[in-house]
C-alpha positions as CSV (number, residue, x, y, z in Angstrom):
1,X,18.0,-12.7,-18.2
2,X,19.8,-11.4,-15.2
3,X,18.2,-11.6,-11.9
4,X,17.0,-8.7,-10.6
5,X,19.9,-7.5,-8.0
6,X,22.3,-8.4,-10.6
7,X,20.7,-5.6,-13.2
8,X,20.3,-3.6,-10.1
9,X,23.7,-4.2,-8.9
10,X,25.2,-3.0,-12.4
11,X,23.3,0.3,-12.5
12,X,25.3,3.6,-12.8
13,X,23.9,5.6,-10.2
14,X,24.1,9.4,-10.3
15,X,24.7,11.1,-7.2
16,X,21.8,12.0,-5.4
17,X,22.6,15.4,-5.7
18,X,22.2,15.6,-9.2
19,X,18.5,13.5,-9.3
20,X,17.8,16.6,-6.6
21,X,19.0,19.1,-9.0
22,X,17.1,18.2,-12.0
23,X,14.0,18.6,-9.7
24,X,15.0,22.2,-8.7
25,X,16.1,21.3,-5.7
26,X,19.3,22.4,-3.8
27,X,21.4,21.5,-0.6
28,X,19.0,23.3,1.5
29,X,15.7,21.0,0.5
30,X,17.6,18.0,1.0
31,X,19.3,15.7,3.8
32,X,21.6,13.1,2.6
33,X,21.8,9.7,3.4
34,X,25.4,8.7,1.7
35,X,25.7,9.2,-1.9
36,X,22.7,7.9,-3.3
37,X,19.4,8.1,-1.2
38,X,18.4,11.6,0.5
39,X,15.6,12.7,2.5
40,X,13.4,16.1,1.0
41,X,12.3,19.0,3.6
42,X,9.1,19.7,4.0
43,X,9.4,23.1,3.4
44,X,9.8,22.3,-0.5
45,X,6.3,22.4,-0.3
46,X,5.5,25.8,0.2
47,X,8.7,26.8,-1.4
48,X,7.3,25.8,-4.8
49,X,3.6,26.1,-4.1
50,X,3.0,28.5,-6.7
51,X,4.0,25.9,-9.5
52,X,1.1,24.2,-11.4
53,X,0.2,20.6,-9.8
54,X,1.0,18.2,-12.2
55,X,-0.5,15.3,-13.6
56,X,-1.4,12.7,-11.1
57,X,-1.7,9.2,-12.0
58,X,-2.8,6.2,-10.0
59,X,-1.3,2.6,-10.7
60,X,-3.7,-0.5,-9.3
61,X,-4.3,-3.7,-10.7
62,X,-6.7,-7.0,-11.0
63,X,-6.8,-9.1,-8.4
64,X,-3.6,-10.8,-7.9
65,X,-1.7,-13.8,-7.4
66,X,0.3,-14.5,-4.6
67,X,3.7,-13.7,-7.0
68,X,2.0,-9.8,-7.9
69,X,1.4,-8.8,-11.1
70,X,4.0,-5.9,-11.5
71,X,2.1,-3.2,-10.3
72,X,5.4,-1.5,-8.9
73,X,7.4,-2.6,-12.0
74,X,4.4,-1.1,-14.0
75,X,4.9,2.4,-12.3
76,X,8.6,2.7,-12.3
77,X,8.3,1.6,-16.3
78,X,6.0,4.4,-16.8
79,X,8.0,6.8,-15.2
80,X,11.0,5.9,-17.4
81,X,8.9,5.9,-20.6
82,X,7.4,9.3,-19.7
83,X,10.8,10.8,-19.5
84,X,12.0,9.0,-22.6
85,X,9.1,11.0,-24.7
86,X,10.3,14.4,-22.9
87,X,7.7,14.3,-20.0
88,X,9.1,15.2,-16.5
89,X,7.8,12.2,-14.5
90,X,7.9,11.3,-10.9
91,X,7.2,8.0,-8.9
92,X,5.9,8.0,-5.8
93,X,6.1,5.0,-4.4
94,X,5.8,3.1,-0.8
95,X,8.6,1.4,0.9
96,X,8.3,-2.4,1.6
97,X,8.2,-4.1,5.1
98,X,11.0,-6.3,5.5
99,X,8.7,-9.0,6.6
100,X,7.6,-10.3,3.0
101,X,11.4,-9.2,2.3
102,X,12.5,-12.2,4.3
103,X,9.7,-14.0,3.6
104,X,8.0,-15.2,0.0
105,X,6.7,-12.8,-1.8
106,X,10.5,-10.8,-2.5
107,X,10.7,-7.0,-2.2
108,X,8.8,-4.0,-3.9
109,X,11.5,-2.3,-6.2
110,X,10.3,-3.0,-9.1
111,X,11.7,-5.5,-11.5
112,X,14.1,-6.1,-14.6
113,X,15.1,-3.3,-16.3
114,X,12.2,-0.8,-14.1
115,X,13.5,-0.5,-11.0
116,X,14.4,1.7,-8.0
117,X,18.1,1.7,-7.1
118,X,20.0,1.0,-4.4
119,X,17.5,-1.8,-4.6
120,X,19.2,-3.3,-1.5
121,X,18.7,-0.2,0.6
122,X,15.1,0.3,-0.9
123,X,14.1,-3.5,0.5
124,X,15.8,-3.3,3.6
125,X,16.5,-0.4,6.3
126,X,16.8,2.5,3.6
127,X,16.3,5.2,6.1
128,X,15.4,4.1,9.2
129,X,11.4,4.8,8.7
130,X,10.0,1.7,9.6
131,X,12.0,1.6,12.8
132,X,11.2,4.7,13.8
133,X,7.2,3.8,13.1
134,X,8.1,0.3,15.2
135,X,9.7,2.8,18.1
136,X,6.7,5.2,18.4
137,X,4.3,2.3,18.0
138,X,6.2,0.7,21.3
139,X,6.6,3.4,23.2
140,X,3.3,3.9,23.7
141,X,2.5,0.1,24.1
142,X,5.3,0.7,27.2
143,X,3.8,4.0,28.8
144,X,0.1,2.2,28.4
145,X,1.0,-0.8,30.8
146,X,3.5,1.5,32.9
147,X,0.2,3.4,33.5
148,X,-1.4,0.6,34.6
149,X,1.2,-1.0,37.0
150,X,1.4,2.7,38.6
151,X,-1.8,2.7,39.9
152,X,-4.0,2.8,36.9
153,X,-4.5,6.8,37.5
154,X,-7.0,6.7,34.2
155,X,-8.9,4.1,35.1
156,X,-8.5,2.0,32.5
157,X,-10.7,-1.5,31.8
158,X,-7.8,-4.2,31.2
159,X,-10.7,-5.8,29.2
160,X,-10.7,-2.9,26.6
161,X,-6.8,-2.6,25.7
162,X,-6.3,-3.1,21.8
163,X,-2.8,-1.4,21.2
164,X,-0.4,-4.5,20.6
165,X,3.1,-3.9,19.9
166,X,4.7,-4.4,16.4
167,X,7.9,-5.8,14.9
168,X,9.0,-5.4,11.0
169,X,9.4,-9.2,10.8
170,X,7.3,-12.0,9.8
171,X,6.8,-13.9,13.6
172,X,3.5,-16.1,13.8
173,X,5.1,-17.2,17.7
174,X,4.5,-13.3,18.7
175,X,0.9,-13.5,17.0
176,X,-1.0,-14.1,20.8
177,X,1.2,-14.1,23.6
178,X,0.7,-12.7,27.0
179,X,3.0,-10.3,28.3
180,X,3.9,-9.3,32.2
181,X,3.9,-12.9,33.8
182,X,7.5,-11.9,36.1
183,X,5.3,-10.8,39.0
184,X,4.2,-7.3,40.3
185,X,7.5,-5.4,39.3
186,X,7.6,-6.6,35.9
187,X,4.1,-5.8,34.6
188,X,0.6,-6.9,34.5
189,X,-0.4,-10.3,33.1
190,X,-2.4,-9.2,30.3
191,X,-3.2,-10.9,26.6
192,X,-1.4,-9.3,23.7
193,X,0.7,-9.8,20.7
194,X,2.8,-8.5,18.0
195,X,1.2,-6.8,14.8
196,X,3.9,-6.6,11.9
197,X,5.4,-2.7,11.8
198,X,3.4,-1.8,8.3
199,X,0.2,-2.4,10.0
200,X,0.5,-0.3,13.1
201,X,-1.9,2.8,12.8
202,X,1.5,4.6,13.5
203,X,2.6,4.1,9.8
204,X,-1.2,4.9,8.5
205,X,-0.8,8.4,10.1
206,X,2.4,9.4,9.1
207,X,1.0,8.0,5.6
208,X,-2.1,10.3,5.9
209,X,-0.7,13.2,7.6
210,X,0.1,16.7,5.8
211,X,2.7,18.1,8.0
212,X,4.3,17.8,11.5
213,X,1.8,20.2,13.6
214,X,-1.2,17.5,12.0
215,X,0.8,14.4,12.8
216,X,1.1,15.2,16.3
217,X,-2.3,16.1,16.5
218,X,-3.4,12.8,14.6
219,X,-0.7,10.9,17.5
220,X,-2.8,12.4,20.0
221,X,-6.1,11.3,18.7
222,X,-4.9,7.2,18.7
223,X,-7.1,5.3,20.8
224,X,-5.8,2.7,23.0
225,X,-8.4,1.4,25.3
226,X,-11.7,2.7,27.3
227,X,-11.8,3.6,31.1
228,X,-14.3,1.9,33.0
229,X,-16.8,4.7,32.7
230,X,-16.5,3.7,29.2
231,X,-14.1,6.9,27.8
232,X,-11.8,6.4,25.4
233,X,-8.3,6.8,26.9
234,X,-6.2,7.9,23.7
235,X,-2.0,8.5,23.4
236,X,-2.8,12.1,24.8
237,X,-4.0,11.0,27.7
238,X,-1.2,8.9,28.1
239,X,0.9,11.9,27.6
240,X,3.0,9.7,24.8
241,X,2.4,11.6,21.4
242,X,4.7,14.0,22.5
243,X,7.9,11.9,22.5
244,X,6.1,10.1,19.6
245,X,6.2,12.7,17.1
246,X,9.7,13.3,18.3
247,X,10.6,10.0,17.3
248,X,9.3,10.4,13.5
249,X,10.5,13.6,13.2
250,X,13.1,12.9,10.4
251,X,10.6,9.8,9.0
252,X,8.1,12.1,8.3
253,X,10.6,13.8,5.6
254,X,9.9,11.7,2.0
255,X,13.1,9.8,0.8
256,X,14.5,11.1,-3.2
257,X,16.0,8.2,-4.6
258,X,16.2,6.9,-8.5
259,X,15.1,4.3,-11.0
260,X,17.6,2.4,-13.3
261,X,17.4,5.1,-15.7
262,X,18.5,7.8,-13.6
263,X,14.8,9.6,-12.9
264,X,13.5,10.5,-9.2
265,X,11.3,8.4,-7.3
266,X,10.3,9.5,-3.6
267,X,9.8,6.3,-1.8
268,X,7.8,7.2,1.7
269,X,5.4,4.7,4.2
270,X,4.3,1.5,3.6
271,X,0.7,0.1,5.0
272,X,-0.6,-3.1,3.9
273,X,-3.7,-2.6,1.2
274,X,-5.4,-5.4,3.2
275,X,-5.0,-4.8,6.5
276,X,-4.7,-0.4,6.3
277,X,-5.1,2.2,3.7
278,X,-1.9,0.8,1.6
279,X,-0.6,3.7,-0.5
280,X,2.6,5.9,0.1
281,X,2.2,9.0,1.5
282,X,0.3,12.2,1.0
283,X,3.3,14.1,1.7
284,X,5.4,12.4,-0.5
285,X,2.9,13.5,-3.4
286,X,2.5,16.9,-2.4
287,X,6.1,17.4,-2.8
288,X,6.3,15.7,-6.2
289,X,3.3,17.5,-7.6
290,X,5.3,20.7,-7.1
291,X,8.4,19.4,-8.6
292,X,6.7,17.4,-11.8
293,X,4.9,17.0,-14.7
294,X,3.5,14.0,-14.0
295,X,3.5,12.0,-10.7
296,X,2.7,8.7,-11.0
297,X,2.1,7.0,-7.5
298,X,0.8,3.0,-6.9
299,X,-1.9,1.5,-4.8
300,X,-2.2,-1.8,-3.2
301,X,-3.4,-5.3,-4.6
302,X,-6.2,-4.9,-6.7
303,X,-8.6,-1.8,-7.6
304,X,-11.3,-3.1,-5.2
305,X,-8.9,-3.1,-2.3
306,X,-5.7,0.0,-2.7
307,X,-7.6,1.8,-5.3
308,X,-11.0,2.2,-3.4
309,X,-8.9,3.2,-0.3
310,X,-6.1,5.7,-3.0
311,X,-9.6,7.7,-3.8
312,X,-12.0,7.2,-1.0
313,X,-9.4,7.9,1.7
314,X,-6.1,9.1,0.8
315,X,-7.5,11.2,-2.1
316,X,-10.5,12.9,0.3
317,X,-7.5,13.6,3.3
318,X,-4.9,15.0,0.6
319,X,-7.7,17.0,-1.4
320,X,-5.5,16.2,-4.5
321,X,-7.7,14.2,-7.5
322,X,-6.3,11.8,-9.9
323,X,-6.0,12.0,-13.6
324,X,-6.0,8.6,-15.0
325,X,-5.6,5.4,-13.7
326,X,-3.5,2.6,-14.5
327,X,-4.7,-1.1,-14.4
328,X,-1.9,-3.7,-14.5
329,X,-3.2,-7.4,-15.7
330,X,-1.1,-10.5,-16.7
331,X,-2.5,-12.7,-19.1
332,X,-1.3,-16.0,-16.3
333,X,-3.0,-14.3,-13.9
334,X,-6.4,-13.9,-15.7
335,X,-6.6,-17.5,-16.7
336,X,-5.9,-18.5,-12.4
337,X,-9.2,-16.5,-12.4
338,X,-11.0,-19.1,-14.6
339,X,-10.9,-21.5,-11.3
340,X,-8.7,-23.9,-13.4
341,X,-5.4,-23.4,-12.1
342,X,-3.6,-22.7,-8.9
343,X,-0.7,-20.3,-8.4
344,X,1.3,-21.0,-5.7
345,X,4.2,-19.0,-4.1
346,X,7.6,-20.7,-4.6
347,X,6.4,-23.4,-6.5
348,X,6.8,-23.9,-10.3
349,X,3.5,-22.7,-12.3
350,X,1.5,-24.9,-13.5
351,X,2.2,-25.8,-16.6
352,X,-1.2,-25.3,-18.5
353,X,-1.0,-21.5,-17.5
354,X,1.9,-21.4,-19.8
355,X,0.4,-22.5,-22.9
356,X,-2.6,-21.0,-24.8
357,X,-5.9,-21.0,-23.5
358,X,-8.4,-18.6,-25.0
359,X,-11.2,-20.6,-22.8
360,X,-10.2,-20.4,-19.7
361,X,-8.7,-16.4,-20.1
362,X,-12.2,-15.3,-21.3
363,X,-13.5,-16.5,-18.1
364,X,-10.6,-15.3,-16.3
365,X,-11.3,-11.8,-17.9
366,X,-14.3,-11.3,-15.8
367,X,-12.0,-10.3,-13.1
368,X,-10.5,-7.5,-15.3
369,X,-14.0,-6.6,-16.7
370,X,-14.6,-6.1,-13.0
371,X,-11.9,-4.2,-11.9
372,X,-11.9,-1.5,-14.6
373,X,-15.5,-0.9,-13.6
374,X,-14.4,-0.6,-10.4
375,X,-11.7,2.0,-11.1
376,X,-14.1,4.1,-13.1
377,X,-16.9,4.4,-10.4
378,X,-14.8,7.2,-9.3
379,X,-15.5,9.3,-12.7
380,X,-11.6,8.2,-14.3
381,X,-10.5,7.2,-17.4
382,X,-8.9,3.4,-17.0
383,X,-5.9,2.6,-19.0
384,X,-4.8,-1.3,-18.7
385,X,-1.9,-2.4,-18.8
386,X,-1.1,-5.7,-20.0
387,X,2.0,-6.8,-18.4
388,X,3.8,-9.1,-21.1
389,X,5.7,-12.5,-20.5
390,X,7.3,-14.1,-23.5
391,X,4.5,-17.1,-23.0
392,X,1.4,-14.8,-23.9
393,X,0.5,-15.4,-27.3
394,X,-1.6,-13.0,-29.6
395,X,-4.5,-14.1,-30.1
396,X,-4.3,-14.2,-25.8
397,X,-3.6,-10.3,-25.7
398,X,-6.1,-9.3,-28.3
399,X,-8.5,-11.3,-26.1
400,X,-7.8,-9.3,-22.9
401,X,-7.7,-5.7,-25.0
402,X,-11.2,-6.8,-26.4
403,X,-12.7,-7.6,-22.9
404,X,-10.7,-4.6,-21.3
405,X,-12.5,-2.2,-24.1
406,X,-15.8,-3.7,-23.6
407,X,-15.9,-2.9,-20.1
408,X,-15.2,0.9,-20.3
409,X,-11.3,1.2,-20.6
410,X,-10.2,3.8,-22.5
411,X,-7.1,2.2,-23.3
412,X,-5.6,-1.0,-23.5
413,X,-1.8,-1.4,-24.8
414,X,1.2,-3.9,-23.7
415,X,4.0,-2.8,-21.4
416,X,7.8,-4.4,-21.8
417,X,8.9,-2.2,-19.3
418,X,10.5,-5.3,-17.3
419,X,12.6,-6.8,-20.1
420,X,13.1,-3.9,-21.8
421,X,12.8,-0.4,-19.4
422,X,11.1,2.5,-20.2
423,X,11.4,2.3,-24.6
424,X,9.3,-0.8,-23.7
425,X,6.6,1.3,-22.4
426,X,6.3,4.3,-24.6
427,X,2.7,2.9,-25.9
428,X,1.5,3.0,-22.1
429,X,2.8,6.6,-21.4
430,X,1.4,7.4,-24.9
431,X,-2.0,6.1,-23.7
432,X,-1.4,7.6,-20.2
433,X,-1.0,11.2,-21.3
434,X,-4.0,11.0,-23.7
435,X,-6.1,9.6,-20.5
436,X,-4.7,12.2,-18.1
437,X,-6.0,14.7,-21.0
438,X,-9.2,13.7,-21.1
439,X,-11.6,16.1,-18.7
440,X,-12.7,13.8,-15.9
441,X,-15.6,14.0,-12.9
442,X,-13.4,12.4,-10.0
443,X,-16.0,11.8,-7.3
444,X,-16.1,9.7,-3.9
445,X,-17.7,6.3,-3.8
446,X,-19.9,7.5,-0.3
447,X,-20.4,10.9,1.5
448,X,-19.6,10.7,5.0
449,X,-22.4,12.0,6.7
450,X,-24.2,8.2,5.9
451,X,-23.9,5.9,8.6
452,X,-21.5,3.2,9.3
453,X,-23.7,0.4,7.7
454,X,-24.5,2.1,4.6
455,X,-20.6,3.0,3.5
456,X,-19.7,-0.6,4.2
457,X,-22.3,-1.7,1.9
458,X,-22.0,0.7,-0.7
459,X,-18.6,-0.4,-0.7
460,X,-19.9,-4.3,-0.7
461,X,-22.5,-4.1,-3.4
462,X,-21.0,-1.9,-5.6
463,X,-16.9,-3.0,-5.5
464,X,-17.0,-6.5,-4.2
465,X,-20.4,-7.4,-6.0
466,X,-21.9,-8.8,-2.5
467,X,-25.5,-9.4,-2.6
468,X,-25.2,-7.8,0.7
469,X,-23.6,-7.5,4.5
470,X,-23.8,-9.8,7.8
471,X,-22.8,-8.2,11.0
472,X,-21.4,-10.9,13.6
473,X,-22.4,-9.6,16.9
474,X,-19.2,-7.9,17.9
475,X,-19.2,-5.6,14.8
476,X,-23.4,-4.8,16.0
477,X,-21.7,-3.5,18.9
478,X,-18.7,-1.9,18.0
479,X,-21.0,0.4,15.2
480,X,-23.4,1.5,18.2
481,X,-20.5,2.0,20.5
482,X,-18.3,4.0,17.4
483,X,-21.9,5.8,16.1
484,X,-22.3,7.2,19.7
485,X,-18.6,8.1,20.1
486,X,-18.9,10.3,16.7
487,X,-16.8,8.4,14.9
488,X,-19.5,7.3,12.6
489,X,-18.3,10.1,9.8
490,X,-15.1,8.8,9.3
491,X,-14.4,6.7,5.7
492,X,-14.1,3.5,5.7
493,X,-10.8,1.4,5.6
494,X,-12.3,-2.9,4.8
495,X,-9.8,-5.2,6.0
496,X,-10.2,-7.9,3.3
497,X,-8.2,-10.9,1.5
498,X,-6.2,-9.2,-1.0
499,X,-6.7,-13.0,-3.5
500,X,-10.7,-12.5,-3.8
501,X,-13.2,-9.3,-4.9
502,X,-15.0,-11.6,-2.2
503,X,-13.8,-12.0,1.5
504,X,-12.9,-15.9,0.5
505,X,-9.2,-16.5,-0.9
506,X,-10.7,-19.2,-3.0
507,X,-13.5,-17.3,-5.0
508,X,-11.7,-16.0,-8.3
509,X,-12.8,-13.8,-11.2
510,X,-15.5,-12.4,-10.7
511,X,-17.7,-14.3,-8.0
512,X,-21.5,-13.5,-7.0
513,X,-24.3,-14.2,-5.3
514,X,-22.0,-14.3,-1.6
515,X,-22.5,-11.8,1.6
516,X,-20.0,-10.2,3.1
517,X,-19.5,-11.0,6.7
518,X,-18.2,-8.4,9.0
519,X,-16.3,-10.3,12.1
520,X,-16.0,-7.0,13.9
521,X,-15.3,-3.3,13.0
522,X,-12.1,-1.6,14.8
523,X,-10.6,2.3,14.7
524,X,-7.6,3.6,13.8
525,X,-9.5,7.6,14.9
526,X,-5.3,9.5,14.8
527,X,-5.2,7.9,11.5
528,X,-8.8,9.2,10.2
529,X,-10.5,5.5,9.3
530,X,-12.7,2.4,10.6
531,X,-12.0,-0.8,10.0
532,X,-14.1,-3.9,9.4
533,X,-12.8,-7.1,9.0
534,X,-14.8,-9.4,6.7
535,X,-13.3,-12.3,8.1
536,X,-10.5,-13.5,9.6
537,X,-7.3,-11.4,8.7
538,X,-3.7,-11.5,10.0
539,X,-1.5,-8.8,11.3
540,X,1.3,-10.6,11.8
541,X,2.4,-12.6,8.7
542,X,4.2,-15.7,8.8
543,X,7.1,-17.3,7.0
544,X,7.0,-20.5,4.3
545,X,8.9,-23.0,4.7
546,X,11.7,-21.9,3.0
547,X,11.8,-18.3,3.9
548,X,14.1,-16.0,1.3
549,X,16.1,-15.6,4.3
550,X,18.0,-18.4,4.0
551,X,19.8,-17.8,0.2
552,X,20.8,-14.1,1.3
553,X,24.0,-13.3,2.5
554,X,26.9,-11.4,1.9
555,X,29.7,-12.1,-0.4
556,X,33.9,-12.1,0.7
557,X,33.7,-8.5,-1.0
558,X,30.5,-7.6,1.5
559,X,28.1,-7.4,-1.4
560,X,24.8,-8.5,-0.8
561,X,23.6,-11.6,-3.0
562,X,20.9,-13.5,-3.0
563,X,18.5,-10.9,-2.8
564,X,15.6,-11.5,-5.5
C-alpha cells in the first residue's frame, strides 16, 4: 500500500470554497488561506443558531501503544462512511504539535485512505495557530521578568514564578535552564525552562473558550506567580492579556479543511491529553453543530485520560452533551496489554503479536473491558471499534466483540476505514447512528462544589481502578493554598502517563491494587482547571534517536517527501 503522503499527495482536492458551500457557508463566513484550507467567522455561530444541534459524537480509545491505535483515522473514516449512507457529517478534530511531527510518533491526519488533506499543511504550520499560542505564551513570560528587572512594582516572590516559556519543538536541552545570567541589563538570574507550545495554558484557553470577549477574560485570569504578601499576580496585573488576545485574534477563528473524500473537517487547538485537557476546541464544535448532522469530534489517548477530560471538562464549559461514543481498539494492541509483549516506537513489532493468540488477547481484553466501563460512567452508549490489520484473524475479533459486549458496549463491529475509506466503515456509522439514537442520561463524573481531594479520587477509584490517593507534601500544600484561594470548585484536569490506567508506564491491561501518588497539584485558573501530577510528567518532549526529521525534505520539484 502507498504510504500515507503518497495517497494524500494524489488526492483531488476541491476548492475550499466549495467544502464551505456545501455547509451553507459563503464568502462572508470564511477567510482563505490559499485554495484549500480556510479559517470560519465566528459570527457563523449566531448566524445559524436557530438550526437544530446535531448529533455529537465522541471518538476515544483503549489505552494505547506508543504507535496510537487510529483514533484520528477512526474519526475521519466515520465521517466518510456517514456521508456515504446520506448523513451530513462533520469532523472536528485538533491540530498536531509539530514536536512529535519531527519526532516518532508521525503526525495526526489520519491515515490511508481516511485522512485530512493538505496533509502536509495539517502536520505542519497550517495556519499559524500554534505560533500565535507560542507568541502570547512569551510575551507574557517577557513582560513578567521586564516587571521584575524594573523595580518589581508588584512585589513579586522570585520563589513563586511558574510561567516558563514554550517552543513547538521537541528540545529536552531547554527542559531546565536558567535564564538572565548577562548581568543587570539583561535580566534576572532566575530558574526556568521551555514547555512544548501544545502544553502552554495559552492553547488550553483558546481550546476552552466560547468567544473573543471570554478569551480575554480567561487571558486575564492566568496566574503567573504570588507577591510576597502571598497574592496571586495574574496576566492582568501584568497588563499582558491585552496584547495577548490581540495576538490570537485570527487563531481563535476554527480552520475548514477536507478529508480524502472531499467532506469538511474543522481542525482547531491542540493540548496534550496527558499533560492538558487534550480535545479540539469548543468553538470549533459550536460552529459544526450548526452546520451538521452529525459532528464527530476525538479525544486524547485512552477513555480514562481524553474522554474523562471531553465530558468532565470540555463538555461542562461548552454545555453541549454527547450522543455516543466511539472506542477504537486493535487487536496487537490488546495482546501488549497481556504483559507479554513490548511495543516499541520505530522498532519492528514483535513478532508473536502478529500471529494468533487467543490467550494472551483475553487477558489483554481487560483493558477494553475497562475502558468501555469507563466511557459509560458518563450515562453513553459505547460503540467499539475494532481497528482491523490484515494479521487479526477471526476467531481474534470475535474474541474482542464477545469481551467488548460483556462489558456494556452496545456495539461492537470492524472498521476498514484505513485500507479502504469510508465504504470500509459503513458497519461503524450504521452502529453509530443507532447509538446516537438511543435516549441517553449524560451526567458528570463529580459535582464541583466537593473538595479538591474528593474529585481526584473519584476520578482515581472509579477510572483508574486505584485502591486510593497519596498526597506528597507539595500537593498537601498546594490544595490548602488553592482551597483558600477559591479555586477549589474548579474540575479537575490529572496529568498522567497516557501508556497505563495506572500512573506507571509499565502496568498494562487492567492493573489493581496500586495508589495513585500525587507529586504536586498546579493551576491553569484562565483556562478553568487544576492539575495533579501523579508522578513525574514531561512538558517538553524529547527526540529518539532517529528523529523523523532527518528522512523529510523536499524534492527538485519542491514537494515535500518523506513525511509519514
Amino acid at each position: 500500500m502507498l504510504s500515507d503522503l503518497k495517497i494524500a499527495q494524489a488526492a483531488k482536492l476541491k476548492p475550499i470554497t466549495d467544502i464551505a458551500a456545501s455547509l451553507g457557508l459563503d464568502s462572508d463566513d470564511i477567510e482563505l488561506y490559499g485554495k484549500y484550507k480556510a479559517k470560519i467567522n465566528l459570527d457563523v455561530i449566531e448566524k445559524y443558531e436557530q438550526r437544530p444541534d446535531a448529533k455529537y459524537i465522541d471518538v476515544t480509545a483503549i489505552t494505547p501503544t506508543p504507535l496510537g491505535e487510529g483514533k484520528t483515522t477512526t474519526t475521519i473514516g466515520l465521517v466518510e462512511a456517514l456521508n456515504h449512507i446520506g448523513q451530513k457529517a462533520i469532523a472536528t478534530i485538533r491540530q498536531p504539535s509539530m514536536g512529535p511531527t519531527f519526532g516518532i510518533k508521525g503526525g495526526a491526519a489520519g491515515g490511508g485512505y481516511a485522512q485530512v488533506v493538505p496533509m502536509e499543511d495539517f502536520n505542519l504550520h497550517l495556519t499559524g495557530d500554534v505560533h500565535a499560542v507560542s507568541a502570547a505564551h512569551n510575551l507574557l513570560s517577557a513582560m513578567l521578568d521586564n516587571s521584575i528587572i524594573k523595580g518589581n512594582r508588584l512585589s513579586i516572590d522570585l520563589n513563586t514564578i511558574n510561567w516558563r516559556r514554550v517552543i513547538d519543538i521537541s528540545d529536552r536541552s531547554l527542559r531546565h535552564i536558567v535564564t538572565g545570567l548577562g548581568g543587570k541589563e539583561n535580566g534576572v538570574p532566575l530558574e526556568s525552562g521551555f514547555d512544548i507550545s501544545v502544553s502552554s495554558e495559552v492553547m488550553a484557553i483558546l481550546a476552552l473558550t466560547v468567544g473573543l470577549k471570554d478569551l480575554r477574560k480567561r487571558l486575564g485570569r492566568i496566574v503567573v506567580a504570588a507577591a510576597e504578601n502571598g497574592r496571586p499576580v495574574t496576566a492582568e496585573d501584568l497588563k499582558a492579556a491585552g496584547a495577548m488576545a490581540v495576538l490570537l485574534r485570527d487563531a481563535i477563528k476554527p480552520n475548514l479543511l477536507q478529508t480524502l473524500e472531499n467532506n469538511p473537517c474543522i481542525v482547531h487547538t491542540g493540548p496534550f491529553a496527558n499533560i492538558a485537557h487534550g480535545n479540539s476546541s469548543i468553538l470549533a464544535d459550536m460552529i459544526a453543530m450548526r452546520l451538521g448532522r452529525y459532528v464527530v469530534t476525538e479525544s486524547g489517548f485512552g477513555a480514562d485520560i481524553g474522554a474523562e477530560k471531553f465530558m468532565n471538562i470540555k463538555c461542562r464549559y461548552s454545555n453541549m452533551r454527547p450522543n455516543a461514543v466511539v472506542l477504537v481498539a486493535t487487536v496487537r494492541a490488546l495482546k501488549s496489554h497481556s504483559g507479554d509483549f513490548k511495543i516499541v516506537a520505530g522498532k519492528p513489532l514483535d513478532r508473536g503479536l502478529l500471529e494468533e493468540n487467543l490467550d494472551a488477547l483475553f487477558r489483554g481484553c481487560a483493558n477494553l473491558q475497562k475502558q468501555v466501563r469507563n466511557a459509560a460512567l458518563f450515562g453513553i452508549p459505547v460503540v467499539v471499534a475494532i481497528n482491523s490489520f490484515p494479521t487479526d484473524t477471526q476467531a481474534e475479533i470475535d474474541m474482542v466483540v464477545e469481551q467488548a459486549l460483556s462489558a456494556g458496549a452496545f456495539e461492537a463491529v470492524i472498521s476498514n476505514v484505513w485500507s479502504a475509506g469510508g465504504q470500509g466503515g459503513i458497519q461503524l456509522a450504521e452502529a453509530v447512528i443507532r447509538a446516537a439514537e438511543t435516549p441517553a442520561d449524560f451526567r458528570f463524573l463529580y459535582d464541583l462544589d466537593i473538595s479538591i481531594k474528593e474529585k481526584i479520587e473519584i476520578i482515581a477509584t472509579k477510572v483508574y481502578g486505584a485502591e486510593g490517593v497519596d498526597y506528597l507534601p507539595a500537593a498537601e500544600k498546594g490544595i490548602a493554598r488553592y482551597t483558600e484561594m477559591g479555586y477549589d470548585r474548579l474540575p479537575i484536569c490529572m496529568a498522567k502517563t497516557h501508556l497505563s490506567l495506572s500512573h506507571d508506564p509499565l502496568l498494562k491491561g487492567c492493573p489493581s491494587g496500586f495508589r495513585l501518588p500525587i507529586k504536586e497539584i498546579r493551576a491553569s485558573v484562565g483556562a478553568g482547571f487544576l492539575y495533579p501530577l501523579c508522578g513525574d510528567i514531561r512538558t517538553m518532549p524529547g527526540l529518539p534517536t532517529k528523529p523523523a526529521a532527518e528522512g523529510i525534505d523536499l524534492s527538485d520539484d519542491g514537494r515535500i517527501i518523506g513525511l509519514f
